[in-house]
N, C-alpha and C positions, 0 to 999 in steps of 0.2 A: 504494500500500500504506500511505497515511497512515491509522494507527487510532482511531477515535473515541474517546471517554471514557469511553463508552458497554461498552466490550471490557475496559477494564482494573479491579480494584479497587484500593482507594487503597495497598494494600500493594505491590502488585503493581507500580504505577505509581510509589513510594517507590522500592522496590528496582533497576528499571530508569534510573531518574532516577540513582541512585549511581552504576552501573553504564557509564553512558553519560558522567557527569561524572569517573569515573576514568578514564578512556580518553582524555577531551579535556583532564584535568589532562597527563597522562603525555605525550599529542602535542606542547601545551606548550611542556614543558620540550624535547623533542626539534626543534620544528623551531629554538626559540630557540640551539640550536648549531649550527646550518645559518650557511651566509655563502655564500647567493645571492638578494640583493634584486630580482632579475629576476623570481624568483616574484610580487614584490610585486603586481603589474598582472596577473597571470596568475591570482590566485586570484581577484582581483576580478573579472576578465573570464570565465574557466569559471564562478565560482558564478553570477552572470547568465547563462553558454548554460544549466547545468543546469535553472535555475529557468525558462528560459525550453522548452525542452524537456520537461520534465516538464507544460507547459499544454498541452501537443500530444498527446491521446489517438488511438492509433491500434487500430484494429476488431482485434479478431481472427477471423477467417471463419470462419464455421460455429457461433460460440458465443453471439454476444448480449453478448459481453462484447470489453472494451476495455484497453490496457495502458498507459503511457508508462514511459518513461527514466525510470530509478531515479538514476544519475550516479556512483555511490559509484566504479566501474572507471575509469571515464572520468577523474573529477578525480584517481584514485589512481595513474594510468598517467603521467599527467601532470605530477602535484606530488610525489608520493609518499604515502605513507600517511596520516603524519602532518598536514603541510599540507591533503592532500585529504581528510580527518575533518572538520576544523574548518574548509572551505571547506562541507560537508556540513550540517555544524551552524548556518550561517550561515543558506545556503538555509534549512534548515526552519526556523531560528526566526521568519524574516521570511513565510514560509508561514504560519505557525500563529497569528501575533500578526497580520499584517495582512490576511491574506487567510482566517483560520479557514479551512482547511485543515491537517487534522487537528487533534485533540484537547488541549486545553494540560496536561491529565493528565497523559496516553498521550506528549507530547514523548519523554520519555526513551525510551520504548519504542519512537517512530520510528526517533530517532537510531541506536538500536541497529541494530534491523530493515535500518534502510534504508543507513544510514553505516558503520556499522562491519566487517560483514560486506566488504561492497566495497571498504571502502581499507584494512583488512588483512589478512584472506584473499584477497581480487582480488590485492591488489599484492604483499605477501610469500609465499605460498604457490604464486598460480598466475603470475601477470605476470612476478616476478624470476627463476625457474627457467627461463619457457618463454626468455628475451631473454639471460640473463647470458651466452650467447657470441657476442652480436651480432641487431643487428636486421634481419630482414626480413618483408615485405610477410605471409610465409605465416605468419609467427611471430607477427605484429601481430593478424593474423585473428582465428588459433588461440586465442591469449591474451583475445581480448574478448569472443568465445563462449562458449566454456568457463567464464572468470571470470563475466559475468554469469547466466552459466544457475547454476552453480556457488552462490553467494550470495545470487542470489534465490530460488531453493531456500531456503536455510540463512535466509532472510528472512522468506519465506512461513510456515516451518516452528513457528519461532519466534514468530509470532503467533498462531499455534493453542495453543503451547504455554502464551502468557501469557494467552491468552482461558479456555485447559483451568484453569492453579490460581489464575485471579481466578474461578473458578464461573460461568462464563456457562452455564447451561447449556440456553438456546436453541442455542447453536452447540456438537453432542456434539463429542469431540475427533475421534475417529473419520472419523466422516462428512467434519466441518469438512476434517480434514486430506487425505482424500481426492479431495475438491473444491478446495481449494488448491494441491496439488503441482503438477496435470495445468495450468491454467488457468498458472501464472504458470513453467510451462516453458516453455510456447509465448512467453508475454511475457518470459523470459528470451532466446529466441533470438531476436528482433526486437532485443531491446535490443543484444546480443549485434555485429550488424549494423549498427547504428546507431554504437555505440561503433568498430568498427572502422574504419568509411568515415572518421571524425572524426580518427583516430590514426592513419591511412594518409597522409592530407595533411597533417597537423604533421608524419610522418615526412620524409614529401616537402620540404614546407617549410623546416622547421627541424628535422631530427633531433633535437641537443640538450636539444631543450623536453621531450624524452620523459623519465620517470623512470629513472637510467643511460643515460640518451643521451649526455653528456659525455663517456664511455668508450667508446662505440662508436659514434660517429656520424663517418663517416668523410670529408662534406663539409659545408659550409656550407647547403647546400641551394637550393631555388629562392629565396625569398623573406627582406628581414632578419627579424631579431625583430620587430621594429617593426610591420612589415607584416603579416607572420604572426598577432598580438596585435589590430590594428586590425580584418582580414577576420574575424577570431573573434565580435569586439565586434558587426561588423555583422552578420552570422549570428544575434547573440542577439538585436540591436532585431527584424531582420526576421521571425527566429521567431516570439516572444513579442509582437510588436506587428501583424503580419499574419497567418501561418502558424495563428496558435492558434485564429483563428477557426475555421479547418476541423478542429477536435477531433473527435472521435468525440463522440456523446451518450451512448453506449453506459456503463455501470456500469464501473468498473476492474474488477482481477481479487479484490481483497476484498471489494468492496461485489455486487460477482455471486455470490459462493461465497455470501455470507448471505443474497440473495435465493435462491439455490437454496434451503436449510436453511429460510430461515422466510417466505419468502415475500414480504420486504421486504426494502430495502437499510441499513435503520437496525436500531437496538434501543436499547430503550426504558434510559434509566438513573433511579436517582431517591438521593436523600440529599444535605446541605449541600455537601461537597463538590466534585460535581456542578454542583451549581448556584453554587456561588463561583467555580468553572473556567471554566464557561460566562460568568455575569458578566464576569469580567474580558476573557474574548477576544470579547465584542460588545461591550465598549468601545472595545477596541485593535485591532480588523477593521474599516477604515475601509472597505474593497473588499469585503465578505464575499463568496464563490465567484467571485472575480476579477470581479466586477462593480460599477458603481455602485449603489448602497442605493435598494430599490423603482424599480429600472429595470431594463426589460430591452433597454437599448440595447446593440447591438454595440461600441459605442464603448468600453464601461466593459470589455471583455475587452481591446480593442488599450490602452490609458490604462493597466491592469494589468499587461500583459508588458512595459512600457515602465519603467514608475517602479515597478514589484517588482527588474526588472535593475537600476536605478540605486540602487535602497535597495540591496539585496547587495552590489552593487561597493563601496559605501559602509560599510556594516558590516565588510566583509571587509581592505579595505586598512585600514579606521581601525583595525582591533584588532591587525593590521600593528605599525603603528607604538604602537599604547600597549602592547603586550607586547615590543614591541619582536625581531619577527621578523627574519630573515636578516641580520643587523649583529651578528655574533659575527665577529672579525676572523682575517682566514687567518695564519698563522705561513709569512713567507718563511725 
């Protein structure tokens, strides 16, 4: 569901840009009173699965169209809201700057879309209600179906609404929106599934790592932290550096709803702006479409899940420490 540039106008894209940076000012300040640097290696390590999962486009049958893991549930179930926003922001920045994937406009509009909905509505509305009397297996499910169907809806929704007053009007609101809901329902309950098997074995493993797991995680688990956090990391090489190969070719479920509407998966943009947006991210998309520049070796997609994971781990723990997260000290 990353949006082109193409979708948004610059007002539109101003506004969202605010919108998306008051949310990750406010998270901020919140995770900055947190005092558990265990997340430290956990944000760095989920925003590499996420990033590495979202390269795995899986078909949806019967549609011609394809979906992948959004993440927003996932890192929110996990970190909590806060932290899993700006584990979210990290991913797409490193998306959109290195790999031109999606729009440098439209950023703020992703982040929205795709980050905020999921870490808080997933995590405070639907995650902490369904869990606050203790975790189980059916409860884990519940909560990462329902949260991802739940926000990618509110996801989906929401970029019609910003395509309806930036005036696109190749894509009616109408139409658009009626081709959008149904298509990224289905890619919500895949995701939905996906999220759970993931939160089912951290459960296993290490209850605690869950967000309010400290509260109700009633043994150690199978595996330490340590181990838990390494079998993750290697999940995300092996994803992002093998797994990704076998993507769907298939259109996501945005780029299918505007080939329904107009017959293509693009649309056309035009004015300075545009083109100063565009400029800058083929300067700084050294992989553009996770490949190497004028090659179509398979190599440049495994070379991409590999050194996208280790840029995110790197962004994420470095800004860790220069904001100086979970080092607010506990009062004995």
């Amino acid at each position: 569901m990353h949006m082109a540039d193409a979708l948004v106008s610059s007002a539109v894209a101003g506004t969202m840009y605010a919108c998306s940076a008051a949310a990750a000012a406010y998270s901020v300040k919140k995770v900055q009173l947190e005092s558990d640097p265990k997340k430290i290696p956990v944000m760095g390590v989920m925003g590499a699965f996420v990033f590495a999962t979202q390269m795995i486009n899986f078909t949806i049958p019967g549609t011609g169209s394809s979906g992948h893991l959004c993440g927003g549930m996932l890192l929110s179930a996990l970190l909590g809201p806060y932290a899993g926003f700006l584990t979210m922001i990290g991913v797409l920045l490193i998306q959109c700057l290195l790999f031109a994937d999606g729009g440098l406009l439209a950023l703020g509009c992703n982040v929205w879309n795709m980050a905020f909905y999921g870490c808080f509505i997933g995590a405070l509305l639907i995650w902490k209600p369904i869990i606050k009397k203790g975790f189980t297996k059916g409860k884990i499910i519940a909560a990462s179906i329902l949260g991802c169907v739940l926000t990618l809806q509110l996801g989906a929704f929401s970029v019609t609404l910003e395509t309806l007053v930036s005036g696109i009007t190749e894509l009616p609101f109408t139409t658009f929106a009626a081709t959008m809901q149904p298509i990224h329902l289905a890619i919500g309950f895949v995701e939905g599934l996906i999220t759970a098997s993931i939160l089912v074995f951290v459960h296993d493993a290490r209850p605690e790592m869950l967000y309010h797991g400290a509260e109700s995680a009633v043994s150690n688990g199978r595996f330490s932290f340590k181990k838990t956090v390494t079998i993750l990391a290697v999940l995300a090489i092996v994803i992002g550096g093998g797994l990704s190969l076998a993507a769907s070719s298939y259109p996501d479920g945005l780029e299918w709803s505007i080939e329904k509407i107009t017959g293509s998966t693009e649309i056309e943009s035009e004015g300075d702006i545009y083109e100063k947006a565009g400029s800058i991210q083929e300067a700084t998309a050294l992989l553009p479409d996770y490949a190497f520049k004028d090659s179509d070796s398979s190599f440049g997609t495994t070379f991409s899940g590999i050194v996208g994971g280790i840029v995110v781990i790197v962004v994420c723990v470095g800004a860790c420490y220069i904001f100086k997260f979970f080092r607010k000290k506990r009062v004995s």
